[in-house]
Each structure stands twice: as structure tokens, then as C-alpha cells.
PAZAPA-4460 file (N, C-alpha, C; in steps of 0.05 Angstrom, whole numbers, plus 32768, in hexadecimal, padded with zeros to 4 digits):
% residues 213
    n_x    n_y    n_z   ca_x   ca_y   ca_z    c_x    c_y    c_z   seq   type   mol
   6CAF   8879   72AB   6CBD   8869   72C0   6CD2   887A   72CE     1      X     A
   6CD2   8877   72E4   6CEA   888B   72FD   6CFE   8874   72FC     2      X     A
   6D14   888A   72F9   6D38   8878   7308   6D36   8870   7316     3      X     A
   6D35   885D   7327   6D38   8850   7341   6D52   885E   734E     4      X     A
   6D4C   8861   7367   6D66   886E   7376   6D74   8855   737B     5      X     A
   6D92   885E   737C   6DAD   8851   7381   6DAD   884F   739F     6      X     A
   6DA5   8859   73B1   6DA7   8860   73CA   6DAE   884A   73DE     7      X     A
   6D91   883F   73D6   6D92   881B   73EB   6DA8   8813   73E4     8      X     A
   6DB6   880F   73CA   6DC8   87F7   73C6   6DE3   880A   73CC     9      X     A
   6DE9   8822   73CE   6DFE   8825   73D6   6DF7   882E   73EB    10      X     A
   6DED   882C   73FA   6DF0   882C   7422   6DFD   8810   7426    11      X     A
   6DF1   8803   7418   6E01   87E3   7421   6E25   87EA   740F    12      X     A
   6E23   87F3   73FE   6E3B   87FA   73F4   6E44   8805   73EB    13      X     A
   6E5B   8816   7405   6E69   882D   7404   6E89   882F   73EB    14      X     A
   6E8E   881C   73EA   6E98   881E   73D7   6E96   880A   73BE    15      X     A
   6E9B   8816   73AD   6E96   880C   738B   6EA0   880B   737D    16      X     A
   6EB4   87F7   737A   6ED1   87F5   7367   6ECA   87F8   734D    17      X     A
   6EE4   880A   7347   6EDD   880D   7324   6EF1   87F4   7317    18      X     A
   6EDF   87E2   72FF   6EF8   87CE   72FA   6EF6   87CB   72DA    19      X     A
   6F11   87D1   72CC   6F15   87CA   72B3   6F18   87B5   72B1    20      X     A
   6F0C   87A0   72A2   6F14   8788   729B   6F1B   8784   7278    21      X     A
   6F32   8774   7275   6F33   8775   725D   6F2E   8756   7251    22      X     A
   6F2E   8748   7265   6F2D   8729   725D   6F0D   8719   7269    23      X     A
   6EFC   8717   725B   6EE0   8705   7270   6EF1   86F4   7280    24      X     A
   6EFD   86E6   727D   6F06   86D6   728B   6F12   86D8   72AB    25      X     A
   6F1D   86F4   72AC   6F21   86FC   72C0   6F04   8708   72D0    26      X     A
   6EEB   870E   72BE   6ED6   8714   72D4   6ECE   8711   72EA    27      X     A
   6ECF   86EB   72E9   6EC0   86E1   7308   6EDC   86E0   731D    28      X     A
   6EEE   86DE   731C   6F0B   86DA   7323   6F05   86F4   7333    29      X     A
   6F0D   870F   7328   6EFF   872B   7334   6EF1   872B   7344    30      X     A
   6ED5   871D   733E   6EB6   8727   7351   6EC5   8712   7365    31      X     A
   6EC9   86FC   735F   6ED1   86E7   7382   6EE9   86FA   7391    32      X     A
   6F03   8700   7383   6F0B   870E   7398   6EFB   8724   73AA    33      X     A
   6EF1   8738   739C   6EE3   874C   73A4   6ED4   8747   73BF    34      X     A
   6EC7   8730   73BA   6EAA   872B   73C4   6EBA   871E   73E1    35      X     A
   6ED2   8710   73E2   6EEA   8707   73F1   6EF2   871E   7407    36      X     A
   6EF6   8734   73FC   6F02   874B   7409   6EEE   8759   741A    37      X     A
   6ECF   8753   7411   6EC1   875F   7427   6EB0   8777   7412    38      X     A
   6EB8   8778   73F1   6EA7   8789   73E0   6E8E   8778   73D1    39      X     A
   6E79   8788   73CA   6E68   8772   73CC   6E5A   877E   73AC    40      X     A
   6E66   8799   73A3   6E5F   87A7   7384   6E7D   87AF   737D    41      X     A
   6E75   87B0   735E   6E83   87BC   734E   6E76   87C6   7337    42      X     A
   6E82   87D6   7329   6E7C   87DD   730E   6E90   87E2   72FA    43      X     A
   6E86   87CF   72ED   6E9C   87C5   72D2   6E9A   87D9   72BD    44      X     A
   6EB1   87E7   72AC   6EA8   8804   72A0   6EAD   87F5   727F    45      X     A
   6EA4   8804   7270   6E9D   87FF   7254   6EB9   8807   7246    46      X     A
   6ECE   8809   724F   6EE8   8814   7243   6EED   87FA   7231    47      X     A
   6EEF   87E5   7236   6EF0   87CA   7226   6EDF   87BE   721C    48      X     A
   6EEA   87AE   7203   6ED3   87A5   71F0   6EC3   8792   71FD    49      X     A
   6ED0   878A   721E   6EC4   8772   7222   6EB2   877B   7242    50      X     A
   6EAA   878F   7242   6E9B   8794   7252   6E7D   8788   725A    51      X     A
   6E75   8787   7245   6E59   8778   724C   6E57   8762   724C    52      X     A
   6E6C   874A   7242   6E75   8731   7246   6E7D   8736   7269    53      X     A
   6E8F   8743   7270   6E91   8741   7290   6E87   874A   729B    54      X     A
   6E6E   874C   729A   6E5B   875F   72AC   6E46   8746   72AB    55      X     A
   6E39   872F   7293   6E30   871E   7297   6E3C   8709   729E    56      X     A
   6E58   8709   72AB   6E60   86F8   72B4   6E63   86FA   72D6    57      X     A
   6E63   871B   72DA   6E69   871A   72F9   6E49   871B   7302    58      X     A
   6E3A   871E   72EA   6E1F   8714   72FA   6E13   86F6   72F9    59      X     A
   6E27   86EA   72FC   6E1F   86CC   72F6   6E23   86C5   7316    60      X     A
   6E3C   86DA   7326   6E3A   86DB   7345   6E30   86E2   735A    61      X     A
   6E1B   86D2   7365   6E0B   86DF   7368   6E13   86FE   738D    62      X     A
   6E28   86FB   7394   6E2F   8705   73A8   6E35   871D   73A3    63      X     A
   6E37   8727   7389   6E41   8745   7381   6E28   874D   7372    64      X     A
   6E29   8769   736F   6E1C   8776   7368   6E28   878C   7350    65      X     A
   6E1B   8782   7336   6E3C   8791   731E   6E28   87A2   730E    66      X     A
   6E2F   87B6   7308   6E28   87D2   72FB   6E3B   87CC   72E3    67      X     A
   6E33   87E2   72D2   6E39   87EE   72B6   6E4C   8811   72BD    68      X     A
   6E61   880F   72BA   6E6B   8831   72BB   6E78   8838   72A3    69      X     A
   6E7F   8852   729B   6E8E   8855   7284   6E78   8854   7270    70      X     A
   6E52   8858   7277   6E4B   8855   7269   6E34   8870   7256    71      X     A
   6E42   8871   7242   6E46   8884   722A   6E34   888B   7221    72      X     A
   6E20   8871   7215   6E0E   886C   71F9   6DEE   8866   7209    73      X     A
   6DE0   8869   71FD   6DC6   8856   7205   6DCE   8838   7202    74      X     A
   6DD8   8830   71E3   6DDD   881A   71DC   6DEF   880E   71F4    75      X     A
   6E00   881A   7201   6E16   880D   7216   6E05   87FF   7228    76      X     A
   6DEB   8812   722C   6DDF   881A   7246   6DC9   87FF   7241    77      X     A
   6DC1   87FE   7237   6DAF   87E2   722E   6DC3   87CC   7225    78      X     A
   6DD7   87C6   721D   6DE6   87AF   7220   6DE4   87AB   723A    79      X     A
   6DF2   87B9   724D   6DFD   87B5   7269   6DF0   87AE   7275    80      X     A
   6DD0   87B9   7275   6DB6   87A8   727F   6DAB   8794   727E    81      X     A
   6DB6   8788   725F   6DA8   8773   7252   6DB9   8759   7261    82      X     A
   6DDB   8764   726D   6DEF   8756   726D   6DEC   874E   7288    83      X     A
   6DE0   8758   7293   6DD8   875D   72B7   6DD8   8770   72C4    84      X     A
   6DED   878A   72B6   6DF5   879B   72CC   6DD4   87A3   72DD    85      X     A
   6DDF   87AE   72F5   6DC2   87B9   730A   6DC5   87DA   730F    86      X     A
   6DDD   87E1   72FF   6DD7   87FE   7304   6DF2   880A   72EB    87      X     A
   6DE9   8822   72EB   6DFA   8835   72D4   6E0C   884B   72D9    88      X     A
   6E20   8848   72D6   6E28   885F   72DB   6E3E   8872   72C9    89      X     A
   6E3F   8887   72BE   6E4B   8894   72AC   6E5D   88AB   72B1    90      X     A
   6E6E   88B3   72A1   6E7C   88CF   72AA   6E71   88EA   72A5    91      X     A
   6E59   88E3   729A   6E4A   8902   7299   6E2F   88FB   7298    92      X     A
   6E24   891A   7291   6E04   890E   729A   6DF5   8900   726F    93      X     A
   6DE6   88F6   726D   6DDB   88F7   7256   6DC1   88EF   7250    94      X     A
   6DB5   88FC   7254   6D8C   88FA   7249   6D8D   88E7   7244    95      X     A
   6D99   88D4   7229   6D89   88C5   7220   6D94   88AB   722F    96      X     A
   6DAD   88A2   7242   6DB1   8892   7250   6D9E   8893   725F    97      X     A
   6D93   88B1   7273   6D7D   88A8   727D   6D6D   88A4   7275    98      X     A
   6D65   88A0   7262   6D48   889D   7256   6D4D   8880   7259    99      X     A
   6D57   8869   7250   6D5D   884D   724A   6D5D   8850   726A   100      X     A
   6D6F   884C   727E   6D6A   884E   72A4   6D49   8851   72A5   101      X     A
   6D3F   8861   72A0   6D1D   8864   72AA   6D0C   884B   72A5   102      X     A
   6D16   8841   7282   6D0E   883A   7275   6D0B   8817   727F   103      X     A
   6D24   8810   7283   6D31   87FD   7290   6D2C   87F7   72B9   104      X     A
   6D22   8813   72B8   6D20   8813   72D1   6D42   8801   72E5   105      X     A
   6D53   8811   72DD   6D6E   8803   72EF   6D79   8827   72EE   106      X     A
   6D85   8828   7312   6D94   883E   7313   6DAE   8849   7300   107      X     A
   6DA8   8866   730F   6DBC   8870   72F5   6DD2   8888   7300   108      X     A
   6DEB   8883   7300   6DF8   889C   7310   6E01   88AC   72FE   109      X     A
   6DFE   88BA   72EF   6E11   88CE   72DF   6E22   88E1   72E3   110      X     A
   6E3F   88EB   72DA   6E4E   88F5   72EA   6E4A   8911   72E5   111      X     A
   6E4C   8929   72FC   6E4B   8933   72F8   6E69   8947   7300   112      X     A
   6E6B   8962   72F2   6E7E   8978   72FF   6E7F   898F   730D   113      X     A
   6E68   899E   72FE   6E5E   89B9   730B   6E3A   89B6   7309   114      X     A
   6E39   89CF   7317   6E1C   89CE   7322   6E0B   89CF   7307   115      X     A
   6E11   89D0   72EC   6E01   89CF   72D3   6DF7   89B1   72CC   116      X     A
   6E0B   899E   72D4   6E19   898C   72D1   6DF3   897C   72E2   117      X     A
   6DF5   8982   72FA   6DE3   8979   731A   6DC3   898C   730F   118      X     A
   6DC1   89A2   7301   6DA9   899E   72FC   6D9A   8991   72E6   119      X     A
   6DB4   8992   72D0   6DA4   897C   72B5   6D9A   8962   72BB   120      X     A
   6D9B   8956   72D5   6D98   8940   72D9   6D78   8942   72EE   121      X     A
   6D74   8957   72FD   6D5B   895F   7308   6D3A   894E   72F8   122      X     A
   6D38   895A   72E5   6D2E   8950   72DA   6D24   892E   72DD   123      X     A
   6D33   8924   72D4   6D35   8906   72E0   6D2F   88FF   72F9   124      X     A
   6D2E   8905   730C   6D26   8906   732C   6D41   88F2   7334   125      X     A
   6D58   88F5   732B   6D70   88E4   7335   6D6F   88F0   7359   126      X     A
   6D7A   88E4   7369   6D85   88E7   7382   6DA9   88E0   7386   127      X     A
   6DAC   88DE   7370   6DCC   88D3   737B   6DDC   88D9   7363   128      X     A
   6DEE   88E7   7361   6E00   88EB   7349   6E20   88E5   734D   129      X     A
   6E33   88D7   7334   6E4D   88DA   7339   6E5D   88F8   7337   130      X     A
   6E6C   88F5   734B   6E7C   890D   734B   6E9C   8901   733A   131      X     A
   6E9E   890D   7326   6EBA   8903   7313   6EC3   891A   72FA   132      X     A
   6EDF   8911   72FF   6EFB   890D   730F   6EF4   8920   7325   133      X     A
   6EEA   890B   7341   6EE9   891F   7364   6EFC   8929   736F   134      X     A
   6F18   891C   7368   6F2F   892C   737F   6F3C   8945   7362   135      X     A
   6F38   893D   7349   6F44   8955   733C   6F36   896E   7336   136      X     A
   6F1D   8969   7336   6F0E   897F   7330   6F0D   898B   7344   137      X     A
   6F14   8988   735F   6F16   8998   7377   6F0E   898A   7396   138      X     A
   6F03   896B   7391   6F04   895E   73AD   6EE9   8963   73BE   139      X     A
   6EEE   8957   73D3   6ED5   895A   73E4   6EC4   8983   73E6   140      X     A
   6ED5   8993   73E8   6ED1   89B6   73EF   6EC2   89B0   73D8   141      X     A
   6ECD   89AA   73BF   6EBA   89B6   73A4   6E9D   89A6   73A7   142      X     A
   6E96   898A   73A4   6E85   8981   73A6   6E70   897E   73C5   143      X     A
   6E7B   8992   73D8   6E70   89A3   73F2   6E5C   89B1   73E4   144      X     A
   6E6E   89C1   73D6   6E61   89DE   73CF   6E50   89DE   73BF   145      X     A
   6E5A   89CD   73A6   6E42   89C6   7390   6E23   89BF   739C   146      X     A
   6E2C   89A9   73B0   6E17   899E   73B7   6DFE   89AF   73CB   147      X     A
   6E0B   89C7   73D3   6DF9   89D1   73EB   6DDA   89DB   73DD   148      X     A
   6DE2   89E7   73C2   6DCA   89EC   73C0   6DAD   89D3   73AC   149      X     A
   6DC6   89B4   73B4   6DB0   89AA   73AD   6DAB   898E   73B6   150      X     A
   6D9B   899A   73CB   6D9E   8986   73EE   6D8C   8965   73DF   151      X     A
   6D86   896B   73D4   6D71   8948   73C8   6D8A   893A   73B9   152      X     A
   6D9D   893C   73B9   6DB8   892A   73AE   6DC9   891B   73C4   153      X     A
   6DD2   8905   73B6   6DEF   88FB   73C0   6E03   88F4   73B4   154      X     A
   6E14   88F3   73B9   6E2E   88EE   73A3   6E3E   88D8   73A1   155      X     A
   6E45   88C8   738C   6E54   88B9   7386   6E6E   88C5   7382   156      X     A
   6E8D   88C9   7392   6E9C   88D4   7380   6EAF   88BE   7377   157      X     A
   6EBB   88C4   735B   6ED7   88B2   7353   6EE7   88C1   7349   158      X     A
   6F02   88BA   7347   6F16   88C9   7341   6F25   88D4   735B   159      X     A
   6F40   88BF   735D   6F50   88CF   7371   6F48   88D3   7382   160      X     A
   6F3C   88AF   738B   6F2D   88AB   73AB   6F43   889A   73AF   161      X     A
   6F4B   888D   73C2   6F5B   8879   73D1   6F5B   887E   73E5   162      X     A
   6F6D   8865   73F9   6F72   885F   7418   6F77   8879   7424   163      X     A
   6F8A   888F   7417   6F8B   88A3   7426   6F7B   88B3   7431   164      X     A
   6F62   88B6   741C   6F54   88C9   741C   6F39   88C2   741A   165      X     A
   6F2F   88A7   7420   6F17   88A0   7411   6F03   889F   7439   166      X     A
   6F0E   88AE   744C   6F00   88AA   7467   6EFE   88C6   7464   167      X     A
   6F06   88E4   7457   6EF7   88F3   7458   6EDD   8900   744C   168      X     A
   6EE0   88ED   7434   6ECB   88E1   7423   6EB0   88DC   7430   169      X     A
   6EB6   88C1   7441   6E9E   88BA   7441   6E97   88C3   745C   170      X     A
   6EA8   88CF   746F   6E9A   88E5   747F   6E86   88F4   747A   171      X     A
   6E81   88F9   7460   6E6E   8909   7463   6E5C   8905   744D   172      X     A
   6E3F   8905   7460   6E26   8907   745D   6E16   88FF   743D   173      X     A
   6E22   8916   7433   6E17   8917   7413   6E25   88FF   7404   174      X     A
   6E36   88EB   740D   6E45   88DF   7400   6E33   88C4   7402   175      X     A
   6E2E   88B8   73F2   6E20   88A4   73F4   6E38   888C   73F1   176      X     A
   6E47   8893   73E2   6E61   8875   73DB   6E71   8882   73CD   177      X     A
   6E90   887D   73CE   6EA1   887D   73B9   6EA9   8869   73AD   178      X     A
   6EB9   886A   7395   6EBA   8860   7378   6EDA   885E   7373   179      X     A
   6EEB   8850   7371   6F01   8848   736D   6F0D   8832   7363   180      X     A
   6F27   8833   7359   6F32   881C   734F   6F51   8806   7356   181      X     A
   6F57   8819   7372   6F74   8817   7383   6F6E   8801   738A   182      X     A
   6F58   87EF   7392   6F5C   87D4   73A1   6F59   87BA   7384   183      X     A
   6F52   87CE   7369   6F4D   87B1   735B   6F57   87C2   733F   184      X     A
   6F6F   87C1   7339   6F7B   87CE   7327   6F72   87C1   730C   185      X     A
   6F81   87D6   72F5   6F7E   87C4   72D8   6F96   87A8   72DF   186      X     A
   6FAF   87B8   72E7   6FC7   87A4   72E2   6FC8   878A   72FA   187      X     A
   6FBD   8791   7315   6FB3   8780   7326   6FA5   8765   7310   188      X     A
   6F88   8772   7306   6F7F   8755   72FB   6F87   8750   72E4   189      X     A
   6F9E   875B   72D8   6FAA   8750   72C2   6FBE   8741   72B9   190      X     A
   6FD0   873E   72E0   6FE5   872A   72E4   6FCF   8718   72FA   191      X     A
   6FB0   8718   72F9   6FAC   8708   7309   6FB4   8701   732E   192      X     A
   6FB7   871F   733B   6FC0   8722   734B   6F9F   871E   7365   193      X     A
   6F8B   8712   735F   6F73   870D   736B   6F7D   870B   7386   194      X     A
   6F8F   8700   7398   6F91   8703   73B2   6F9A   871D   73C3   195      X     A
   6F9F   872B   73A8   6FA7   8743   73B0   6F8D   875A   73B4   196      X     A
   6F86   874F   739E   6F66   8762   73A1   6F58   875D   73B6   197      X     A
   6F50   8743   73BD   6F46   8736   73DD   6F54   8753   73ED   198      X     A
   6F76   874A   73F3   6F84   8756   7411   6F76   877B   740E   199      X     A
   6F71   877F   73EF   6F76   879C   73F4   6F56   87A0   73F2   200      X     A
   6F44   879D   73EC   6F26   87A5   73F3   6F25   879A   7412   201      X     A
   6F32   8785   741B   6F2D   8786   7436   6F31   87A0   7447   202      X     A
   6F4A   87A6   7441   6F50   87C1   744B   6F3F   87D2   7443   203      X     A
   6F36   87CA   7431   6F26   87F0   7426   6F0B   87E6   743A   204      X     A
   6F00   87D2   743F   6EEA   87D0   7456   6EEB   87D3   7468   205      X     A
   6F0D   87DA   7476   6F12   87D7   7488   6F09   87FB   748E   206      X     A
   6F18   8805   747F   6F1C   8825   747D   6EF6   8829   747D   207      X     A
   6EE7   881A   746C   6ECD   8828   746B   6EC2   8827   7489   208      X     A
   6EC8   8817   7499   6EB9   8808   74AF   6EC2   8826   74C8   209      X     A
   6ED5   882D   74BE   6EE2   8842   74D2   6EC6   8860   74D3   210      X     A
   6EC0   8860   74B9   6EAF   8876   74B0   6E92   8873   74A5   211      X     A
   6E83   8859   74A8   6E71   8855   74A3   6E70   883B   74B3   212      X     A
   6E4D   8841   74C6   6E4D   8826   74D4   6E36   881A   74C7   213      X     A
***
């Protein structure tokens, strides 16, 4: 079985909030703001015990589209499927996550850093990889350069994207979407600040609309 490419679903969406949840209860609260502000995915990361509880909860809506990130294990990687998620995404690359993605047939972004990083994943016939931590490891120049000599990719990057900087991003070409967490914080949904998340993904659509039509 082949990975299904990420491609289609992030042309429709350029950006892809990263969201810790620590409470289910706060899940659908989250996806309605989100979905409010004009974002229409997210991906809920495995840092909490209650990740796959909120990942079958924000797929109970049907207006979002919720992924699995932070994800480690095979075992993670088949919960998160089982839970709803529709796609995977991790901070490095790992065989046997892909193997469960093929298997499962649901996309898979794995993160990568240097060009060793972008060919272990060849194999797999991926088209789209995360670029992470993107602004510390060196920013748009590094993941330029990485990328030239391997034109069948696109990049997801996260890390030390925001408002400031997230329109030179998606200027360009190889970027399929960025990945962030400035419009829907941990402490945002942890004082329940949901109208805030609304005002500020609006803005971040606003900013996408400038650089992607």
C-alpha cells in the first residue's frame, strides 16, 4: 500500500495549527473556534495523555479536519487512526510509523533536518515532509538549499513561524503549508479564551489570503 499524498488537503490548508490539549473537554470548544476564524485543520500532538480522546472528539466535527502530531510510536500511530485522526505527523522520520501510514493508507509528514534526514524517507514515495524546529535550524535559506536537490518534495515547516514571518513562508513554492501554535496556544485553551482563538486565526487567514490565492 502507498502513503497517500498530503498535498490536496493542504492546498485547501495553508495553515495547520499545532494544539496541546490537556482537557477532552476542551476539544470541540477548540475545533468551533478554529473552524470560526476561517481554519478548517488542525493537528492535535500526542504530548498528553489525552490526545486520542481529543482527536475523537474534534472528529465528531464535522467542519475540521484533525490529524495526529507528536507522533512517536506505531502504537501512537494506530490509536490516532483508530480515533479519527486523517493524517500523521511527527518530528522525525521513522520506518515503522511509515509502515502503519501505508498500511492504514492515511498521510504521513515526518520531520525532517538535513538532507540524510529527506532521503530516508525516499523510499516511501512521500511528496511532502515537515521541516522542524524551521526558524532555528536556519529558516527559509536552509530549507531552500536542502530542498534544491530534491525537486519531488514540499514542505511543511513548524517551529518559529508566526504573523511576522509566516508571508515569507508561504511565498514560496516548495511550501505547501505552515504549522504553528500563536493563534491557539496551550494557555489560550486553558483559561478558555475560545474568542480569542476565533479573532486570532482570523487574522492568520487574513495574512494567508495576502500570499496565497
Amino acid at each position: 500500500m502507498a502513503i497517500p499524498s498530503p498535498q490536496p488537503f493542504l492546498a485547501e490548508n495553508p495553515i495547520v495549527p499545532v494544539v496541546v490539549l490537556d482537557r477532552v473537554a476542551d476539544a470541540l470548544p477548540t475545533a468551533k473556534a478554529l473552524v470560526a476564524g476561517g481554519i478548517k485543520a488542525a493537528e492535535v500532538t500526542f504530548r498528553t495523555p489525552v490526545a486520542a480522546e481529543c482527536i475523537a472528539e474534534m472528529a465528531k466535527y464535522p467542519e475540521i479536519t484533525v490529524g495526529a502530531g507528536t507522533v512517536t510510536t506505531p502504537e501512537q500511530a494506530r490509536k490516532a487512526v483508530e480515533a479519527g485522526a486523517k493524517f500523521l505527523v511527527s518530528p522525525g522520520f521513522s520506518a515503522k510509523i511509515a509502515d502503519v501510514a501505508a498500511e492504514l493508507e492515511v498521510p504521513f509528514l515526518p520531520g525532517i533536518a538535513d538532507p540524510s534526514d529527506i532521503m530516508a524517507t525516499l523510499e516511501y514515495g512521500l511528496d511532502t515532509l515537515k521541516f522542524f524546529p524551521a526558524v532555528p535550524l536556519g529558516g527559509l535559506p536552509l530549507i531552500k538549499a536542502m530542498a534544491a536537490p530534491f525537486p519531488q518534495f514540499k514542505f511543511m515547516p513548524t517551529g518559529g513561524i508566526g504573523p511576522k514571518n509566516i508571508g515569507e513562508w508561504l511565498s514560496e513554492p516548495i511550501i505547501a503549508s505552515v504549522g504553528g501554535s500563536w493563534m491557539v496556544t496551550k494557555q489560550m485553551v486553558n483559561n478558555a479564551e475560545f474568542e480569542k482563538i476565533t479573532a486570532l486565526s482570523q487574522e492568520a487567514m487574513e495574512l494567508v489570503k495576502e500570499y496565497r490565492s
